[in-house]
Phi, psi and omega in degrees: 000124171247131200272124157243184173269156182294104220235160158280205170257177168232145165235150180215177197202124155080277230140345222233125182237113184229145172204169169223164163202134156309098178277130175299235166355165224236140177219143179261115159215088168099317177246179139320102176247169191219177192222124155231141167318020250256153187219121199255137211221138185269087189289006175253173192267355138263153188312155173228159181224117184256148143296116128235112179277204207276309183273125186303336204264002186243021187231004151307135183120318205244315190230106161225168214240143130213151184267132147186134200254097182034239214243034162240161255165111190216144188234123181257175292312176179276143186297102173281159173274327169178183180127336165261139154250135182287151197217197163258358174279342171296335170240086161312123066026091192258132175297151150312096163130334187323138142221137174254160146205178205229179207237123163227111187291140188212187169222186148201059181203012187313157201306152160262149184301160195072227206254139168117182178214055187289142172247158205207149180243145207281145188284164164097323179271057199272153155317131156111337210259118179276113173281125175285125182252147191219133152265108160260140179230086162252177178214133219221351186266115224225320157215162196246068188305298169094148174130012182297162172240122179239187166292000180249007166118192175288144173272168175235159209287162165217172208039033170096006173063023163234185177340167135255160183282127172061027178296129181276146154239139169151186168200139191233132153198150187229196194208168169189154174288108183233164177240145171268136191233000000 
């Protein structure tokens, strides 16, 4: 049997198009990790520019995955409190016709509490098991004025502390069906 990824349905909004995949097989960093894809496309004839930042572990609110398998339930990522400075490489910029995508690293094998680095596989996600997969992705950020006092110092204004140019605002979400291998 050859494992492929798993693709979504696609939604667009505005010029702005997004799907993912499940990519297949588990690569090790610290746990068992898996990857989906995400991916965003200018289906229009001017440029567009989304929020993502750069570090996966800061896009909960705004890119977030959730899993779910009958009544059990998980949201990638998990929300940090801090610890990112937001930049302008964080708002990428798609040409007409353009697409990037980006890698959001997830588990179902996460670490167990306590002493040790025992990994445990979330219940409801067994090998064999079909998962419902949902990306919702919005932005609600139109300018970065800067001047947040945050624990990583002050933030700084980014485009000039004005509009940004060509910022998509909205929320998209699409789905998919996955069997766990």
């Amino acid at each position: 049997m050859t494992k492929t990824a798993v693709q979504s349905n696609r939604a667009q909004d505005k010029g702005l198009e997004i799907f993912f995949e499940i990519q297949p097989g588990v690569r090790t960093d610290r746990v068992p990790m898996r990857a989906a894809m995400l991916h965003f496309h200018n289906v229009s004839t001017q440029p567009v520019r989304f929020y993502l930042p750069r570090g996966e572990a800061f896009r909960a609110g705004m890119s977030t995955l959730r899993f779910q398998a009958d009544d059990k339930q998980f949201l990638e990522p998990e929300p940090q409190p801090h610890g990112v400075v937001i930049e302008e490489a964080d708002f990428p910029l798609l040409a007409p016709g353009e697409e990037k995508s980006f890698e959001q690293p997830f588990t179902l094998d996460p670490m167990q509490p306590g002493p040790g680095t025992q990994t445990a596989r979330r219940l409801g996600f067994e090998d064999g098991k079909t998962v419902k997969v949902s990306w919702t992705y919005e932005n609600k950020i139109v300018r970065w004025t800067g001047g947040q006092l945050t624990l990583d110092g002050p933030t700084k204004a980014l485009f000039g502390g004005k509009d940004i140019p060509f910022i998509w605002t909205g929320e998209l979400t699409v789905q998919a069906s996955w069997l766990v291998r």
